[in-house]
C-alpha positions in Angstrom: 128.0 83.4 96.1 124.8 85.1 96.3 122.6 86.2 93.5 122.8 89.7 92.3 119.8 91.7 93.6 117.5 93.6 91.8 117.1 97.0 91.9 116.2 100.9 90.5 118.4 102.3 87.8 120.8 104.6 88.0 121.7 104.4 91.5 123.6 107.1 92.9 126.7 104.9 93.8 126.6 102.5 91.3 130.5 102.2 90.4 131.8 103.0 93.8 133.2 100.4 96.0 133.6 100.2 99.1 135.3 98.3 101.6 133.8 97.2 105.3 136.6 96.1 107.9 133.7 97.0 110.3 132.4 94.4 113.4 129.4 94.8 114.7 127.0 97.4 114.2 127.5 101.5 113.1 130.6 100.8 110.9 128.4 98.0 109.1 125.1 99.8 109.5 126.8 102.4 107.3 128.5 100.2 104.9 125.0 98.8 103.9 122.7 102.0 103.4 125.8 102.8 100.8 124.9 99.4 99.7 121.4 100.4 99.2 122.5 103.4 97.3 124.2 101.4 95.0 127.7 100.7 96.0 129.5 97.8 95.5 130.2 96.7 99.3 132.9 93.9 100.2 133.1 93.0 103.8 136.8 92.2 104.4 136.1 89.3 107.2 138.6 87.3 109.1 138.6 83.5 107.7 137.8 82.0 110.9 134.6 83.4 112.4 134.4 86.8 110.4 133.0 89.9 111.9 132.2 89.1 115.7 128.5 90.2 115.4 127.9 87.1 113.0 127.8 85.0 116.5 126.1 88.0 118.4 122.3 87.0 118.3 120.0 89.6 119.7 116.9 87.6 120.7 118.6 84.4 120.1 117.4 84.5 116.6 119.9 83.1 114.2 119.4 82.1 110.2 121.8 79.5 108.8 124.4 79.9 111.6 124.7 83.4 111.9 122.7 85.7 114.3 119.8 87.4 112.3 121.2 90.8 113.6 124.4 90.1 111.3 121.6 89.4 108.4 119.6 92.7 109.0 122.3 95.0 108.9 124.6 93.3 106.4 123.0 92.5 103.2 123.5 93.3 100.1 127.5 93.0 100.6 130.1 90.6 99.6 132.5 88.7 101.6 136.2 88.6 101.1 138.0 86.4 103.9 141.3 87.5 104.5 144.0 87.3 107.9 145.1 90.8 108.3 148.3 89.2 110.4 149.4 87.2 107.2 152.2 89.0 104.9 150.1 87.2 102.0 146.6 88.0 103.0 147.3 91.6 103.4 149.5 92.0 100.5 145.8 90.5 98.4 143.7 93.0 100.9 146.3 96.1 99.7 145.2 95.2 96.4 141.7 95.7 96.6 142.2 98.6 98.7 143.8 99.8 95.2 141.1 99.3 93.1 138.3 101.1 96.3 136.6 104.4 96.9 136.1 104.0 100.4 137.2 102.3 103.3 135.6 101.9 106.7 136.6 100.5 109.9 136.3 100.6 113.5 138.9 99.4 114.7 140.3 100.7 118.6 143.1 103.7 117.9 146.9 102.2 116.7 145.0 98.7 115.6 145.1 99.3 111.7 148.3 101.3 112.2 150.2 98.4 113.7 148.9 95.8 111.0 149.9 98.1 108.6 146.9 99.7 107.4 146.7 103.3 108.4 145.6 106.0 106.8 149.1 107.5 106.1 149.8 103.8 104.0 147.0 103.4 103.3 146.7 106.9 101.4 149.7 106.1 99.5 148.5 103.5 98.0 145.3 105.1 96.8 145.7 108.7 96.9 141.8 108.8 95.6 140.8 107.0 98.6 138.0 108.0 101.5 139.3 106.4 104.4 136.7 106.3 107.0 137.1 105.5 110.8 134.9 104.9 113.1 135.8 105.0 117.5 134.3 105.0 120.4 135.8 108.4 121.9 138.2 110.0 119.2 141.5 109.2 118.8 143.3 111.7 121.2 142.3 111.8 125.2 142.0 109.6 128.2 139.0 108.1 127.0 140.2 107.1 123.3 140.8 103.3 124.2 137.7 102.6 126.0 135.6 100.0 124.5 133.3 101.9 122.0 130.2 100.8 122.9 127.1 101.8 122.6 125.9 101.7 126.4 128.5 102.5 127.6 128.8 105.3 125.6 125.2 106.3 126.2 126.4 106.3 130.1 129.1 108.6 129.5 127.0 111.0 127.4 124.4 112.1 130.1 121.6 111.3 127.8 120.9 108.5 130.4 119.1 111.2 132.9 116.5 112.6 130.2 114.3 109.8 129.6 112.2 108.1 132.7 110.4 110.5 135.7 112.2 112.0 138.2 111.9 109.5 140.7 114.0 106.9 138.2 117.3 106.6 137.9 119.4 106.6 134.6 117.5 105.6 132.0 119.4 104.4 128.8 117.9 104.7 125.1 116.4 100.7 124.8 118.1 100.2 121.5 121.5 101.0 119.8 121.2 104.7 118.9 124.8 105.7 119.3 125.7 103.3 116.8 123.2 104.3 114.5 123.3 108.2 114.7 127.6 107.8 114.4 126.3 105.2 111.1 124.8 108.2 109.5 127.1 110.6 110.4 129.4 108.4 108.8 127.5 107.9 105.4 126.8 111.7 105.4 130.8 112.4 105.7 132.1 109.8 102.9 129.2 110.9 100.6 130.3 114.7 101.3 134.3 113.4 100.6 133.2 111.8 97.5 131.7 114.8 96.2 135.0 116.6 97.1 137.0 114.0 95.3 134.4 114.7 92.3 136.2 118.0 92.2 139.6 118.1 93.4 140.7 114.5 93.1 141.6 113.9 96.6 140.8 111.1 98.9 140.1 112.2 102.5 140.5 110.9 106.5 136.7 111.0 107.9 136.6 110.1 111.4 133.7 109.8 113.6 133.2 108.8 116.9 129.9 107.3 119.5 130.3 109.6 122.2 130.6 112.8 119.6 127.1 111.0 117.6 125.4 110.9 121.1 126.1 114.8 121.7 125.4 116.0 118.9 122.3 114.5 119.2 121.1 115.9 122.2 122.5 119.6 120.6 118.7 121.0 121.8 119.5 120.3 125.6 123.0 120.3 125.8 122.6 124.4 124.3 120.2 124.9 126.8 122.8 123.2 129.4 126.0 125.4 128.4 123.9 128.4 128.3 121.8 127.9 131.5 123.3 127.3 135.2 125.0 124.2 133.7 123.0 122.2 136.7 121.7 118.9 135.6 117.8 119.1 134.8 115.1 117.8 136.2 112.8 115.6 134.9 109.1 115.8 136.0 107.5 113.8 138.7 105.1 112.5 135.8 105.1 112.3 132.1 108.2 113.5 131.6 109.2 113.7 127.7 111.7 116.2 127.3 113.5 117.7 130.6 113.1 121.6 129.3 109.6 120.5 127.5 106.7 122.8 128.9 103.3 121.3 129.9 101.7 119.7 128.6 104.5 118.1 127.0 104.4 114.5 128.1 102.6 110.6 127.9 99.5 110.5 129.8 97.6 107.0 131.2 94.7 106.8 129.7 92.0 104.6 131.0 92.5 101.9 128.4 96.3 102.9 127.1 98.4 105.8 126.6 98.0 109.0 124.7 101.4 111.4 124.0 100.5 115.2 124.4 103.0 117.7 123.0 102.8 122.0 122.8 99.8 123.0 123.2 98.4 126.6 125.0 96.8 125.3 128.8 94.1 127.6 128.4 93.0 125.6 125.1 93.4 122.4 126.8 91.5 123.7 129.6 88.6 124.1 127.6 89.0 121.3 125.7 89.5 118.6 128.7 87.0 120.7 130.5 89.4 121.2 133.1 88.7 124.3 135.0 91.7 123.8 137.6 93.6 124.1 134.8 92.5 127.8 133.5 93.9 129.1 137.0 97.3 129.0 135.2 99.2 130.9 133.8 101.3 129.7 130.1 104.4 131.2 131.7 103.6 128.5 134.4 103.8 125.9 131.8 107.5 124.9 132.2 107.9 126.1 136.3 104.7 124.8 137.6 105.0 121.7 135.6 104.7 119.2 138.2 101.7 120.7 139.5 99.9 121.0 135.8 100.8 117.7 134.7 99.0 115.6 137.6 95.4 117.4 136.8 95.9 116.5 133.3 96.8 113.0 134.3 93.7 112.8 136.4 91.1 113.9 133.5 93.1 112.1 131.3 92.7 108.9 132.9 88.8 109.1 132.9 88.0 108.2 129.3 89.7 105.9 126.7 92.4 106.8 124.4 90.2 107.0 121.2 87.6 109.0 122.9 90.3 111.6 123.8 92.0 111.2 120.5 88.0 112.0 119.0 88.0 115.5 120.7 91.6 116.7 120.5 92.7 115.9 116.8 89.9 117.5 115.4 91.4 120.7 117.2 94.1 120.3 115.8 96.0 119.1 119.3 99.5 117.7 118.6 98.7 114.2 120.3 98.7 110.5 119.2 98.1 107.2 120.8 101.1 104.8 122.2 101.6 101.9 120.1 103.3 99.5 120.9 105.4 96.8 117.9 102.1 94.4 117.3 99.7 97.6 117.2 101.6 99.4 115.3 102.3 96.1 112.4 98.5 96.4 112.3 98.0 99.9 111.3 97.5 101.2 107.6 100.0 103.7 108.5 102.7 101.3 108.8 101.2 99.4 105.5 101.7 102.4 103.7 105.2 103.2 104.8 106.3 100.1 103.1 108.9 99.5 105.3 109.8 95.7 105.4 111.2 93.5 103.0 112.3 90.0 102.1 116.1 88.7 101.8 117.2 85.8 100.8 120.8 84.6 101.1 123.1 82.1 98.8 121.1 78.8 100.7 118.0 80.1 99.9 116.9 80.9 103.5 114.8 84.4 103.9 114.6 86.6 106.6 112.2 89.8 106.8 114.0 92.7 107.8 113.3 96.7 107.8 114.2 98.0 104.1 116.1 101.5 103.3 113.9 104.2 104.2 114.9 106.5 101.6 112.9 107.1 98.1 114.9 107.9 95.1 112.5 109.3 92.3 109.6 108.1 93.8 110.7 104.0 94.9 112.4 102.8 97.5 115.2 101.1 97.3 114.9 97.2 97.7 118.0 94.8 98.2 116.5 91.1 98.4 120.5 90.2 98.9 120.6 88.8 101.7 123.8 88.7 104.2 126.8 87.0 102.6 128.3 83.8 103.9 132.2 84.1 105.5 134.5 84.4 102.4 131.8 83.7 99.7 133.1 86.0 97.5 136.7 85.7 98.0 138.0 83.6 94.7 135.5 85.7 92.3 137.0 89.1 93.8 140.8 87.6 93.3 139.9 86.8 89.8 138.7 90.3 89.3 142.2 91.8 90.5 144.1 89.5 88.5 145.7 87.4 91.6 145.4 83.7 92.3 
């Protein structure tokens, strides 16, 4: 069993439990930042291989057997093995249910219904409790038994034709940011149901889904989209940021790196680049004329290096920064100061640095040195606490 971690006082969700059915990565992701608030987290894992992402290594990095991605996104937890298919098992899993706040799972539609843990039994035995699912499209449609994953998701969401140039294809998001958006979506629903259970008593159904996360997060261009010609946008020929971003709006070559560019008036830049082509616009040509405006900035961009361009815009008071990329950025006394990684270390002793909580209560962060728990380590000890053998 791992050690217990150190951490603030008072953390806002010391006393709650909660229980992660979750594989993978959202329903996990938001299991653990309710960890880091102070919840007491028990990851209810099959006995023979657990959740599927402890064999999913991401860079074929793995720590103790496990893939480091099921580390980084499931620490500060305990494990409680348990075959959802056995009459015993599931009678023990009831039990805890019992004696939770929250549950989570992701699970495809009718899964936890047909092993016998839906919300409607589920609620019956624990009136009290938040019962928090998490799909990939809903649970009503055509779509609702599709596998809920995050590129494919992405695919289905549009969001694949906003990033790249106009010459590119679909371009997906290069990390996991369905899952990660529908994670806080999550967290920010059971935290709103536990408040309501503060006040009336009542557990709650909280359901979210990938393909609803993804939307709502591109709310900026899908309002534009409903309330436009409902045509699909274009992205610039060239630096292309945002497809309804005016230029300068963009990433510009310079002639050592990059340099990021966002609103700012052409006449100012005009002056500032020393660009007279430039002055011949007008700012209502910003957004419509974009592809020509963006190729002279380009050009006088690419003359001089990043810093020397960074030199004469910031002190203006230009919205711009330089591209960094993971080893410039690790270097940076911005990053120093965020104080964003930490240490875990798991029952065997074996560390692993990972990114820490990135919210500050009363000033600190929020450190959990707990590291990922091993498959069923905390089974006997959580059996002894609910009085069963």
């Amino acid at each position: 069993m791992n050690a217990p971690t150190s951490s603030p006082a008072n953390l806002p969700l010391e006393g709650i439990r909660v229980l992660d059915f979750a594989q993978f990565l959202a329903g996990p992701y938001a299991a653990m930042r309710l960890a880091d608030l102070g919840a007491d987290v028990i990851k209810v894992e099959r006995p023979q291989g657990g959740d599927l992402c402890r064999s999913l290594a991401v860079a074929d990095q793995w720590l103790d057997g496990d893939s480091l991605l099921f580390h980084s996104i499931n620490r500060n937890k305990r494990s409680f093995a348990a075959n959802l298919k056995d009459a015993g098992d599931l009678e023990r899993v009831k039990a805890l249910i019992a004696s939770a706040d929250v549950m989570i799972h992701n699970f495809r539609p009718g899964v936890m219904e047909r092993i016998g843990l839906g919300y409607e039994v589920v609620a019956a035995l624990n009136p009290k409790l938040v019962y928090a699912s998490v799909t990939g499209y809903g649970t009503t449609g055509p779509w609702r038994d599709k596998p809920g994953q995050d590129l494919l998701a992405q695919s289905l969401s549009g969001i694949t034709w906003l990033q790249g140039n106009a010459s590119d294809g679909p371009v997906p998001v290069g990390f996991a940011l369905f899952d990660i958006a529908t994670a806080l979506n999550l967290v920010q629903g059971i935290l709103a149901a536990l408040l309501r259970r503060g006040r009336t008593g009542a557990g709650a159904l909280l359901e979210v889904d990938l393909l609803s996360s993804g939307m709502d997060l591109q709310f900026e261009q899908l309002t534009c989209f409903f309330n436009g010609n409902r045509t699909r946008p274009r992205r610039t020929e060239i630096a292309n940021a945002n497809v309804y971003g005016a230029a300068p709006y963009g990433v510009y070559a310079t002639n050592d790196g990059y340099l990021a560019v966002a609103m700012t008036p052409l006449a100012r830049l005009a002056d500032l680049f020393e660009l007279p082509a430039l002055g011949t616009f007008e700012q209502s040509d910003a957004l419509t004329r974009a592809n020509e405006i963006k190729p002279l900035l380009q050009s006088r961009i690419a003359e001089r290096t990043t810093a020397d361009w960074l030199a004469i815009l910031e002190p203006a008071d230009v919205w711009c920064a330089e591209i960094l990329d993971w080893p410039a950025l690790s270097e940076t006394e911005g990053f120093a100061a965020l104080d964003m990684l930490q240490t875990v270390r798991n029952g065997a002793g074996s560390e692993a640095t990972v990114v820490q909580c990135p919210i500050r209560l009363d000033g600190t962060r929020l450190p959990s040195d707990r590291g990922a728990p091993a498959l069923g380590a905390d089974t006997a000890d959580l059996l002894a606490e609910l009085g069963l053998d």
